[in-house]
N, C-alpha and C positions, 0 to 999 in steps of 0.2 A: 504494500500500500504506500504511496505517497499523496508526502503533505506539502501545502507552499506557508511561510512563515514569513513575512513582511519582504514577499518576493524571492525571499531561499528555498529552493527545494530540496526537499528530503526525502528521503526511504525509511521506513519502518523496518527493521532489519530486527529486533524482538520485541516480541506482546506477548510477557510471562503475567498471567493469569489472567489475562486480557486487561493491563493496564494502561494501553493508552485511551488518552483521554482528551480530545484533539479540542474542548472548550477549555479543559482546566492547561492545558499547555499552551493555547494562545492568549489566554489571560498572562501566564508567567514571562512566557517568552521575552523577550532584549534582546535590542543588536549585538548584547553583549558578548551572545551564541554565533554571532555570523563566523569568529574566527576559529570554532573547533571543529573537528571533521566526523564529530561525533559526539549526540549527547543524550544523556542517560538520566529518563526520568523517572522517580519511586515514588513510592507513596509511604508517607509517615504520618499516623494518628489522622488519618484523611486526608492528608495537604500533600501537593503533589510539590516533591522538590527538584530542582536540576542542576545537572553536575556535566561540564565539557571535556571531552577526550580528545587526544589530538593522535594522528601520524605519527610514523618517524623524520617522516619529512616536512612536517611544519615548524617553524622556526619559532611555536612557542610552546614546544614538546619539554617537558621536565616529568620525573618519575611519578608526581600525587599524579597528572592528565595524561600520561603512557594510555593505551588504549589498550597494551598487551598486557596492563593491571588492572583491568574491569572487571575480571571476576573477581580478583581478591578484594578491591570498592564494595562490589556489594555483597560479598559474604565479611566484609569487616563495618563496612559502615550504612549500610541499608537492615531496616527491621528484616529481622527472619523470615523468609517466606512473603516477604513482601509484595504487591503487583508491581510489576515495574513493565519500562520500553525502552529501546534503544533506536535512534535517528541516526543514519548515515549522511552526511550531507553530499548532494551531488551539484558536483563542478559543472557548470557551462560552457 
């Protein structure tokens, strides 16, 4: 499935428990997201949080936004068994 987000598009690349949630993610949504290549949204105590991953080839990759630590993210820092989703963003 893809989404457009203030003109970016993306790919839904996971919906673990069926957590995307494409009003409560355009309500959160910021340009702040345009620079990761991937971002990873969960849900805690109802509230849908988000978090950006990058490449290795994006020039603002450091190990917390590695993308190749996403699953350690959310088995360390996402409630248990949470719903979560993950966006791929796709280049033009």
């Amino acid at each position: 499935m893809k989404v457009v987000l203030k003109e970016q598009e993306y790919e839904v690349i996971k919906n673990y428990k069926d957590g995307f949630n494409k009003e409560d993610l355009t309500n959160l949504y910021t340009d702040y997201f345009k620079d990761y290549d991937y971002i990873l949204g969960d849900y805690a105590y109802s509230k849908l949080r988000l978090k950006g991953f990058c490449n290795k080839e994006n020039k603002m990759l450091n190990n917390i936004n590695d993308y190749d630590n996403i699953d350690k993210y959310i088995k360390e820092e996402c409630a248990y068994e949470c719903k979560y989703f993950v966006l791929k963003k796709i280049e033009k």
